[in-house]
C-alpha positions as CSV (number, residue, x, y, z in Angstrom):
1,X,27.9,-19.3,7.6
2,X,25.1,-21.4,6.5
3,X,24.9,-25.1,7.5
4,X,24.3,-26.2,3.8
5,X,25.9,-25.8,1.2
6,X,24.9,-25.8,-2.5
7,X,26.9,-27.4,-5.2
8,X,27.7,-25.6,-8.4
9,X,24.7,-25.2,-10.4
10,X,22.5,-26.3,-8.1
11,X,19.5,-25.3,-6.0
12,X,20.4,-23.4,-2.8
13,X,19.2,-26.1,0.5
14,X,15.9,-26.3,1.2
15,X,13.4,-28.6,3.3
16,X,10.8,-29.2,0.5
17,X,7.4,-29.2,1.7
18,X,4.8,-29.4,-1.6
19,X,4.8,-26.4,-3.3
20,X,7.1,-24.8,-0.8
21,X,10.5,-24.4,0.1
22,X,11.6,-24.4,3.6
23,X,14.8,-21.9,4.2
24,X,15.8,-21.1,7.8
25,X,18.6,-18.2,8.2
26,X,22.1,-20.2,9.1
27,X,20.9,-23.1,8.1
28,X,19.7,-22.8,4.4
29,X,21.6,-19.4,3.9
30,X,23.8,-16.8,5.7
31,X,23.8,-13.3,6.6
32,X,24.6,-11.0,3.7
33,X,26.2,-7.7,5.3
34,X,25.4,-5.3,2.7
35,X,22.0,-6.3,3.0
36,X,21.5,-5.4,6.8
37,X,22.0,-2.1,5.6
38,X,19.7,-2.1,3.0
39,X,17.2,-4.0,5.3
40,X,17.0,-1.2,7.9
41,X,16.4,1.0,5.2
42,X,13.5,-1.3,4.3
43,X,12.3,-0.4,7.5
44,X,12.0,3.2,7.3
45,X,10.0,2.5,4.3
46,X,7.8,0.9,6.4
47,X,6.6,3.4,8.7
48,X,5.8,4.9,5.5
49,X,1.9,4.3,5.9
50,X,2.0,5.5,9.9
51,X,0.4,8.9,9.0
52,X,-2.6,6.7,7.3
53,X,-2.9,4.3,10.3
54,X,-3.3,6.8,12.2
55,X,-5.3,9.6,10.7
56,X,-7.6,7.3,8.3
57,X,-8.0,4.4,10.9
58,X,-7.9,6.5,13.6
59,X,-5.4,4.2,15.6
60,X,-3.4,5.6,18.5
61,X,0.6,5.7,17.3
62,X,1.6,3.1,19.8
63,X,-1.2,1.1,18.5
64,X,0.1,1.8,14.5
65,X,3.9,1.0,15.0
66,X,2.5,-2.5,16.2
67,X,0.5,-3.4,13.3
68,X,3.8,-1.4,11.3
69,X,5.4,-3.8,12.7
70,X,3.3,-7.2,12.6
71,X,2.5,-6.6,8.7
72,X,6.3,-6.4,7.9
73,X,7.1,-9.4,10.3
74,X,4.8,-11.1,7.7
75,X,7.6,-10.0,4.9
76,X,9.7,-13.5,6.7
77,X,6.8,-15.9,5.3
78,X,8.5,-14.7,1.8
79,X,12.0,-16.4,2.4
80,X,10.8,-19.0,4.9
81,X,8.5,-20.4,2.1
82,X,10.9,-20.4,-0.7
83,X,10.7,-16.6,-2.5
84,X,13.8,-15.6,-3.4
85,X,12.4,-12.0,-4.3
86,X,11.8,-9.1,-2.2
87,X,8.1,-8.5,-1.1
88,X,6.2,-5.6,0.3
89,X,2.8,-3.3,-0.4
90,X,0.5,-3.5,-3.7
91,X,1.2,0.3,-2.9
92,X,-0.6,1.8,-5.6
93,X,-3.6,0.7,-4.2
94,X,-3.5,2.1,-0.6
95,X,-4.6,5.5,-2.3
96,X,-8.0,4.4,-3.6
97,X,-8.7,2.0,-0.7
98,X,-8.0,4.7,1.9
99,X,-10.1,7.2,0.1
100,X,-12.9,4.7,0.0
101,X,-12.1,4.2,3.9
102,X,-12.6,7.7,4.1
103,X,-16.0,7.4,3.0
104,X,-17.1,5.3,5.8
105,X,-17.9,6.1,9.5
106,X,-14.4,6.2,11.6
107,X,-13.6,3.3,13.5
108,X,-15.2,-0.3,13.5
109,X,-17.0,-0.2,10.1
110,X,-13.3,1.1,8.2
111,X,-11.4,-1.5,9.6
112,X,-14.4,-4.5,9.2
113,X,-14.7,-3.5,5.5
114,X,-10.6,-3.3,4.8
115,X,-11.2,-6.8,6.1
116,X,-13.4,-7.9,4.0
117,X,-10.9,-6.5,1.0
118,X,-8.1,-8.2,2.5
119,X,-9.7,-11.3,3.1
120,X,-10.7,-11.7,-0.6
121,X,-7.9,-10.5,-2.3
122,X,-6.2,-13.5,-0.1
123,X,-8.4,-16.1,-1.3
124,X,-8.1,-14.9,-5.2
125,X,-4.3,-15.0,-4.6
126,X,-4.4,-18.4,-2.8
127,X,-7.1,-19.9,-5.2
128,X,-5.5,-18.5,-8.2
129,X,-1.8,-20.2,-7.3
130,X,-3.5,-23.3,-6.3
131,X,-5.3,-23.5,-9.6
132,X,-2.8,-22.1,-12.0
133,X,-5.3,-19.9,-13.4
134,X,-3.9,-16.4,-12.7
135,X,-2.4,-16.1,-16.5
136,X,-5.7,-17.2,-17.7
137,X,-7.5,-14.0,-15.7
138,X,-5.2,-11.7,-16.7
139,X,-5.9,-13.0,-20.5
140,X,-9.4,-12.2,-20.1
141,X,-8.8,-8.2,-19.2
142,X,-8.7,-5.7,-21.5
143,X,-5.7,-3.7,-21.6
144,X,-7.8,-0.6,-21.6
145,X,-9.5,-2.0,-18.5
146,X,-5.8,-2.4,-16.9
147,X,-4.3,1.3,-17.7
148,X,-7.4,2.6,-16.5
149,X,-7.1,1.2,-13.6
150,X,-3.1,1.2,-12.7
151,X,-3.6,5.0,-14.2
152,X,-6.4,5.6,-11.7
153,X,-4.4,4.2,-9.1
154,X,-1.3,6.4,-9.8
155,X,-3.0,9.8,-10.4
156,X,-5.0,8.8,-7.2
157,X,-1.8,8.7,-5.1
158,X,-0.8,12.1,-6.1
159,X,-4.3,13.9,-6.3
160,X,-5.0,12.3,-2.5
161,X,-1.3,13.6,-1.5
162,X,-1.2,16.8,-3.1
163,X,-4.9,18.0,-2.2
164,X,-5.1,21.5,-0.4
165,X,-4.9,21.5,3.5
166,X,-2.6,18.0,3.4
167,X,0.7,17.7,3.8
168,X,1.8,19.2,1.5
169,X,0.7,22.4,2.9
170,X,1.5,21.7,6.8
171,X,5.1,20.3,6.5
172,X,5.9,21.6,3.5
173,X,9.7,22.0,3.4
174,X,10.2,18.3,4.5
175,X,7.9,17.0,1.4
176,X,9.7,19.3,-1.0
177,X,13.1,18.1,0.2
178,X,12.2,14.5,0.2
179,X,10.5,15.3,-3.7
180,X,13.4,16.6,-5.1
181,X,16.3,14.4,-3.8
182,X,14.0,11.5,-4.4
183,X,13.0,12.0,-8.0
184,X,16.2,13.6,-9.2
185,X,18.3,10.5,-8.0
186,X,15.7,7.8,-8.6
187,X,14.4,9.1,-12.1
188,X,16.9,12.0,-13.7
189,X,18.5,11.4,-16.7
190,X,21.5,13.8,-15.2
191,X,21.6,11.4,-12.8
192,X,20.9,8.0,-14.1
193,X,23.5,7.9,-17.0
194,X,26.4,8.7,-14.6
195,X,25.8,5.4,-12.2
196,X,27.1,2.7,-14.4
197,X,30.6,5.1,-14.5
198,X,30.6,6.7,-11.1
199,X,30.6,4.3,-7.7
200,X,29.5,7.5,-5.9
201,X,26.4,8.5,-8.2
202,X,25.8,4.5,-7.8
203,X,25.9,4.5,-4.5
204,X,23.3,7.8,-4.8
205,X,21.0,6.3,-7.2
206,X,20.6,2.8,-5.6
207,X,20.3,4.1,-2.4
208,X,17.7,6.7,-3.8
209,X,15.0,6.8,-0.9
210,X,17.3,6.8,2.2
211,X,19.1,10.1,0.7
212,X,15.5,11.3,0.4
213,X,14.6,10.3,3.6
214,X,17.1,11.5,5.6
215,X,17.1,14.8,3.7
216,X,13.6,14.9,4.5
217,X,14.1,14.4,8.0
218,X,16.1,17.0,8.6
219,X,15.2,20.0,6.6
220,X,11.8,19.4,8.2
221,X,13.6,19.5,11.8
222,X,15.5,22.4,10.8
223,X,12.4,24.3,9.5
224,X,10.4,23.4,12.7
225,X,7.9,21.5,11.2
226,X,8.3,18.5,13.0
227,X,8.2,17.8,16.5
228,X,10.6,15.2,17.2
229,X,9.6,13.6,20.7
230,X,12.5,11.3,22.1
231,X,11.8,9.1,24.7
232,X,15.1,7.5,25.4
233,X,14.6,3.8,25.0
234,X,16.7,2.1,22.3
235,X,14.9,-1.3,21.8
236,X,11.4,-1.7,22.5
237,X,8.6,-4.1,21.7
238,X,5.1,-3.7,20.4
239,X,2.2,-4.5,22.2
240,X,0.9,-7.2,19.8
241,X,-2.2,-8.7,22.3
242,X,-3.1,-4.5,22.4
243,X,-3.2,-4.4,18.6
244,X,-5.3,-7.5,18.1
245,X,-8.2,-6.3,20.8
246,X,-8.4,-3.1,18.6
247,X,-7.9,-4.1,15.2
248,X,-8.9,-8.0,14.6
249,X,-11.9,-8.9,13.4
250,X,-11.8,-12.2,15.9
251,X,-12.1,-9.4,18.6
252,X,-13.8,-6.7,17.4
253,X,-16.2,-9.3,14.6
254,X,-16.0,-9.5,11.0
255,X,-18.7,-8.0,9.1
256,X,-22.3,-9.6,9.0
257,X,-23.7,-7.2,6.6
258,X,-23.2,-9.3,2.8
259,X,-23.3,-5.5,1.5
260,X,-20.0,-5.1,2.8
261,X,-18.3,-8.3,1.2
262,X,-19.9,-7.6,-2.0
263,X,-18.9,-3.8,-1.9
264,X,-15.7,-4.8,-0.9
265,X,-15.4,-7.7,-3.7
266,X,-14.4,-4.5,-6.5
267,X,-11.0,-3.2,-4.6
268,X,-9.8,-6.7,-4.3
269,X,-9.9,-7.1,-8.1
270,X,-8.1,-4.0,-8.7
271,X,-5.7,-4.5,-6.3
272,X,-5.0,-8.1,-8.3
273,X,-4.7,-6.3,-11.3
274,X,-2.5,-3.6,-10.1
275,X,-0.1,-6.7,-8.1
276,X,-0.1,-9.1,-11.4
277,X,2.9,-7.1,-13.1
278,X,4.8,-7.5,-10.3
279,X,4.6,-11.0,-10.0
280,X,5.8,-10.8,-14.0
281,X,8.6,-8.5,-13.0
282,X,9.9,-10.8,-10.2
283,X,10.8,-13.6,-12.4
284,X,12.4,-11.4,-15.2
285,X,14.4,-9.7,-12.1
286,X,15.5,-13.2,-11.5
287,X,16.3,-14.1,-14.9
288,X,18.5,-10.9,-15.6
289,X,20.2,-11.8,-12.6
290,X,20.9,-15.4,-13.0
291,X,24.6,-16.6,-12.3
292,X,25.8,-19.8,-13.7
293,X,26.6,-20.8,-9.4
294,X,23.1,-21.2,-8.7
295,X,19.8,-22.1,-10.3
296,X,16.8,-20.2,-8.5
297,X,13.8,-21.6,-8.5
298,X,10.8,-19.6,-10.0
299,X,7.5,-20.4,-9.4
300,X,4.3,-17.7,-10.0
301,X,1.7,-20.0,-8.4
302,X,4.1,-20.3,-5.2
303,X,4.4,-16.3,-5.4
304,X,0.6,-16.3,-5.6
305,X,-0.1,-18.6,-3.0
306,X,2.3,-16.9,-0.2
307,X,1.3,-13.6,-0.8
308,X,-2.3,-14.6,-0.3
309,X,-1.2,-16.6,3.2
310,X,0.0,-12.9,3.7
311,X,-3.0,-11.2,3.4
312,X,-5.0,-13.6,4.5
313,X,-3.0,-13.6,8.2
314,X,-3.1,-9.7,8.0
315,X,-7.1,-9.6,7.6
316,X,-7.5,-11.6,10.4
317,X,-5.4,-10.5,13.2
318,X,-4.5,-6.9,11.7
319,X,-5.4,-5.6,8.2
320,X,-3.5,-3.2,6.6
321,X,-4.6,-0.9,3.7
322,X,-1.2,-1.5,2.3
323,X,-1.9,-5.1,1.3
324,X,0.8,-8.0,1.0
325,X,2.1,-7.4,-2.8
326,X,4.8,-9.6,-4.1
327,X,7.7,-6.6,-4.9
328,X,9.2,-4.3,-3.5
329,X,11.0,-3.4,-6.5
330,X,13.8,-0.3,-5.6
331,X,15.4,-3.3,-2.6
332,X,14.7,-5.8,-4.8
333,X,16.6,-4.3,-8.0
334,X,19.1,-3.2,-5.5
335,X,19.8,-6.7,-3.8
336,X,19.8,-8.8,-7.3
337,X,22.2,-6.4,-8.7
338,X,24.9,-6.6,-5.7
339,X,24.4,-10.7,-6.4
340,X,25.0,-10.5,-10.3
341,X,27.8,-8.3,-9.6
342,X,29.9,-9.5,-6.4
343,X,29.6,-13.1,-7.4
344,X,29.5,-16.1,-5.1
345,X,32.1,-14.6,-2.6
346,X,30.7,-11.5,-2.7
347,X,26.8,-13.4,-1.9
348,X,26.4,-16.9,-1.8
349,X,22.7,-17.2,-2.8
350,X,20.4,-14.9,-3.6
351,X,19.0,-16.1,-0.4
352,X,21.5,-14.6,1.3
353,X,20.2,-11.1,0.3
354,X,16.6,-11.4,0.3
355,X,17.1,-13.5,3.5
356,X,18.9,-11.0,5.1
357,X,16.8,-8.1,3.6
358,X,13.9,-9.0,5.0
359,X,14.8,-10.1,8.3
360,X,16.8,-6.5,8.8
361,X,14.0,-5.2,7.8
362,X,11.5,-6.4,11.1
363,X,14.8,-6.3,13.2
364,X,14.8,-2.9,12.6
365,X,11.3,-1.8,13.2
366,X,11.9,-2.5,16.7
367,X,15.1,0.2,17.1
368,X,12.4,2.3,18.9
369,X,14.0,6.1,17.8
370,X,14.0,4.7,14.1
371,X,9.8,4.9,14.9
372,X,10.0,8.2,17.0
373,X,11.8,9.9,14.1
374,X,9.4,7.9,11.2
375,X,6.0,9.0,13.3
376,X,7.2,12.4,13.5
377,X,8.0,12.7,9.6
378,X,5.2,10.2,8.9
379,X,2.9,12.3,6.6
380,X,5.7,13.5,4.2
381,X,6.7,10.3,4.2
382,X,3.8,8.8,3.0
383,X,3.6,12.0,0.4
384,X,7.4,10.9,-0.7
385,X,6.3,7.1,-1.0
386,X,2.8,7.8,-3.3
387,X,4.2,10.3,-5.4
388,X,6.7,8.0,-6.3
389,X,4.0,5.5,-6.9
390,X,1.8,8.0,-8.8
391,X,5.0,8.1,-11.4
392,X,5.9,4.5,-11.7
393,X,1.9,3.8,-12.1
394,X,1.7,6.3,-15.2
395,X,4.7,5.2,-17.0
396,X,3.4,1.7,-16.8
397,X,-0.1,2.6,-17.5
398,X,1.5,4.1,-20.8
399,X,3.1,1.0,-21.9
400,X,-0.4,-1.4,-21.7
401,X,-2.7,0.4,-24.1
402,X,-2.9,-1.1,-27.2
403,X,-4.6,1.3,-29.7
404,X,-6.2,5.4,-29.4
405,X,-8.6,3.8,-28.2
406,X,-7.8,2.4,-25.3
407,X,-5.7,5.8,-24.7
408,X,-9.0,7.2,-24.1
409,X,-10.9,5.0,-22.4
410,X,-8.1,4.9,-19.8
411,X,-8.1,8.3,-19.4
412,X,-11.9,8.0,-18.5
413,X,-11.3,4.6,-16.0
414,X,-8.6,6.8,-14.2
415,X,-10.7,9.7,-13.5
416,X,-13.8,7.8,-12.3
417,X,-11.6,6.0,-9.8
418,X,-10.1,9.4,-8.8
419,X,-13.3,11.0,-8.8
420,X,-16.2,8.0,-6.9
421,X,-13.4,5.6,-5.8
422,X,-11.8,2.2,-7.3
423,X,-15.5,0.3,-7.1
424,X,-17.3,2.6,-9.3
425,X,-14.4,2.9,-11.4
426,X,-13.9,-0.9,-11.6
427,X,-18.2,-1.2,-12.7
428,X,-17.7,2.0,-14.8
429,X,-14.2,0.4,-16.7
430,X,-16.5,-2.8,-17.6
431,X,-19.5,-0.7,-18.7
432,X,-17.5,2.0,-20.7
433,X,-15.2,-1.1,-22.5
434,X,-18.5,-3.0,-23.8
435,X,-20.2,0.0,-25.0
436,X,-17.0,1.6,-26.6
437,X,-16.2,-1.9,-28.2
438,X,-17.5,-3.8,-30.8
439,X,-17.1,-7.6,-31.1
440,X,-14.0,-7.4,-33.4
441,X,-12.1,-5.1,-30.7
442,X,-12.8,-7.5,-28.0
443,X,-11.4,-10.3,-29.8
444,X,-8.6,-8.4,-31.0
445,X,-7.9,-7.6,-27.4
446,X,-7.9,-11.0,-26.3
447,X,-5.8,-12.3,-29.0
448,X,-3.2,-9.5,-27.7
449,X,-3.3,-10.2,-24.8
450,X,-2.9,-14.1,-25.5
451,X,0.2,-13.1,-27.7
452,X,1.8,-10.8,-24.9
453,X,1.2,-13.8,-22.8
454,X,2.7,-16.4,-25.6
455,X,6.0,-13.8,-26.0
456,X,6.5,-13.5,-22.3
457,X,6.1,-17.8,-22.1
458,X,8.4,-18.2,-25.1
459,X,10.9,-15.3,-23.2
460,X,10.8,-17.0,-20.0
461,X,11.6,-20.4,-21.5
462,X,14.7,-19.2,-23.4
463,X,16.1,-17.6,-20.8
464,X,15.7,-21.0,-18.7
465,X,17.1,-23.0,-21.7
466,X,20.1,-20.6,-21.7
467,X,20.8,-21.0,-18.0
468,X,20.3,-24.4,-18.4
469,X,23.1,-24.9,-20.9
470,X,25.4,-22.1,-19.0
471,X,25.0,-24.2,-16.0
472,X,25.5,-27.4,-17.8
473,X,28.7,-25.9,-19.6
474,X,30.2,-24.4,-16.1
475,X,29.3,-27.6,-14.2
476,X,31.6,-29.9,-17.2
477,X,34.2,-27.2,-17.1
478,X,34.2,-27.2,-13.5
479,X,34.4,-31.5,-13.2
480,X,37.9,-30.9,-15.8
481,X,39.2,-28.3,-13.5
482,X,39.0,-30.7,-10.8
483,X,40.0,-33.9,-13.0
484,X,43.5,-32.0,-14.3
């Protein structure tokens, strides 16, 4: 039970400290038992990237599951700060940042220049929020310039994935397995218009990646192809002081080369523009799920400034080519549907489920054979986790252009970044926009994108006007109740 209790309408508890919102668990908000389930499910997600720590960093595994483990413990800075959503990667751009990695000499100079794009994509976050200007950058981009770029990202997910002599190719039934379930639950149209009739295709659809998962798991057991290696302990913590010596740049040095900033300055950009729908689609989330028992605070220059605490913690003790986005959107749909639908005896406050979420979610990365089965299965993992990227990235690439122009230009963005990496494609999406356009498509562009903006403005403040009066009308009903 939580400590504090919220009164009808209101705001759930919280110690207000400026822009944040202090929420401790069983103080500001309780344990939400559906979530612990969905929380250690978060964790498998997790280990998602361990094939990439330790193949494209060149980490040892016990060295990986710490910094696994250290980035997700930085998920808590969400809910301890006042976010009521569900965070995790800017996923779509691990692909072109590790490719870029790639490209670099193993060891020290990978994980100084992840670092550097780390770093700086914290400081555009933080500055951004503090500022208020993150609607006015997102103005000032082309729509062409964004589905290039969220198209690039996608396509690069699969291509890196799917490329000959990868997974794909060594553990082969476990990817396919994981594919199919995954897709067919998560995207079919067989599937998808039996949930809202059928508890158990629900239960199949919301619960989409763990089916996947554990299908995954064991077809690629039962096919031999992987080695499972079980070392008995049940509980087991990380070796935190072991992962700083070999990953932080305040032991191993930040880079003095300015080359390497400015090279790195091009992947933080896209990896802002790839994170700023989410921090759209957090709010509507929110919105959609609004009950007339609580009013939840939304705030996109909060969202902005705690995910760039986020990375900014990560680049200095352990950067991950993940990144700290502001969404994970399959828990997050998941949790704030369970909350519009079981009511406030069913979930308290939305806190409860985030809350819970996310702090099932680092509890569970320490249930040591939850790793040892994760680092076994690690590469198809990662295979099930960017190809499911690579689709979400294309249908919304889809939905940005504005005209055929655009279509082709973001055609031609994506396969530069595929082809020389996110910093040529970034230069090349600038150069190919101003000498495609003329001056009346740039200011056509601009006055879209100001109207998109105006429309999503106007949207968000109806909805808030709406709840407003819902929550006014429920409180007044609520006082007569209690007057008769």
């Amino acid at each position: 039970m939580a400590m504090l209790k919220r009164e009808y309408g209101g705001i759930q508890p919280c110690w207000k400290v400026g822009l944040f919102r202090i929420r401790l668990p069983f103080i500001h908000f309780k344990i939400s038992p559906p979530e612990v389930v969905t929380g250690l499910m978060n964790a498998c997600t997790s280990y998602g990237a361990l094939a990439v720590l330790i193949t494209s960093l060149g980490l040892d595994p016990a060295v990986a599951w710490a910094l696994v483990v250290f980035e997700t413990a930085m998920y808590t800075l969400n809910w301890l700060l006042g976010e009521p959503s569900i965070c995790g990667w800017i996923t779509p751009a691990m692909a072109i940042i590790v490719v870029f990695l790639e490209s670099l000499d193993p060891g020290v100079a990978r994980l100084q220049m992840l670092t550097c794009i780390q770093l700086e994509l914290g400081i555009l976050f933080i500055v951004l929020g503090v500022t208020g200007l993150s609607k006015k950058l997102n103005t000032m981009v082309p729509p062409a310039i964004k589905a290039g770029i969220v198209m690039g990202a996608g396509v690069n997910a699969v291509a890196v994935r799917l490329k000959t002599g990868g997974a794909i190719d060594t553990v082969t039934v476990g990817c396919l397995c994981g594919l199919v379930v995954v897709f067919m639950l998560m995207f079919s149209k067989r599937v998808r218009k039996y949930m809202d009739t059928n508890k158990f295709v629900a239960i199949l659809g919301n619960y989409s990646f763990l089916w996947a998962v554990i299908a995954l798991l064991i077809a690629g057991g039962v096919a031999g192809e992987f080695n499972f290696q079980w070392s008995g302990e049940i509980i087991k913590v990380p070796d935190f002081m072991g992962l700083f010596a070999v990953v932080s740049p305040l032991f191993i040095g930040f880079a003095t080369d300015p080359s390497v900033w400015i090279a790195a300055l091009p992947y933080a950009i896209v990896a802002w523009v790839i994170a700023y729908g989410d921090f759209v689609t957090v709010q509507q989330l929110g919105l959609q799920a609004a009950r007339d028992d609580e009013y939840i605070e939304f705030d996109p220059n909060r969202t902005n400034v705690i995910c760039g605490i986020r990375n900014v913690i990560l680049s200095l003790f352990a950067p991950y080519p993940a990144l700290a986005g502001p969404l994970s959107a399959p828990y997050c749909v998941a949790t704030y549907a369970r909350y519009k639908q079981s009511g406030r005896q069913g979930m308290d406050s939305i806190y409860d489920g985030s809350g819970t979420n996310l702090l099932f979610t680092v509890l569970g990365l320490f249930i040591y054979p939850l790793y040892e089965a994760s680092l076994a299965a690690s590469a198809a993992l990662l295979v099930v986790v960017l190809l499911i990227q690579g689709w979400l990235c294309s249908q919304i690439a889809f939905g940005l252009v504005r005209d055929d122009l655009d279509k082709g230009m973001t055609g031609m963005i994506a396969g530069f970044i595929v082809a020389r990496g996110g910093g040529v494609g970034f230069l090349a999406a600038i150069v190919l926009y101003l000498l495609i356009s003329d001056n009346d498509k740039i200011r056509a562009d601009y006055a879209y994108n100001k109207e998109l903006q105006r429309i999503e403005d106007e949207e968000t403040e109806r909805q808030l006007v709406a709840l407003h009066a819902r929550l006014e009308a429920a409180k007044a009903g609520k006082l007569q109740d209690e007057e008769k």
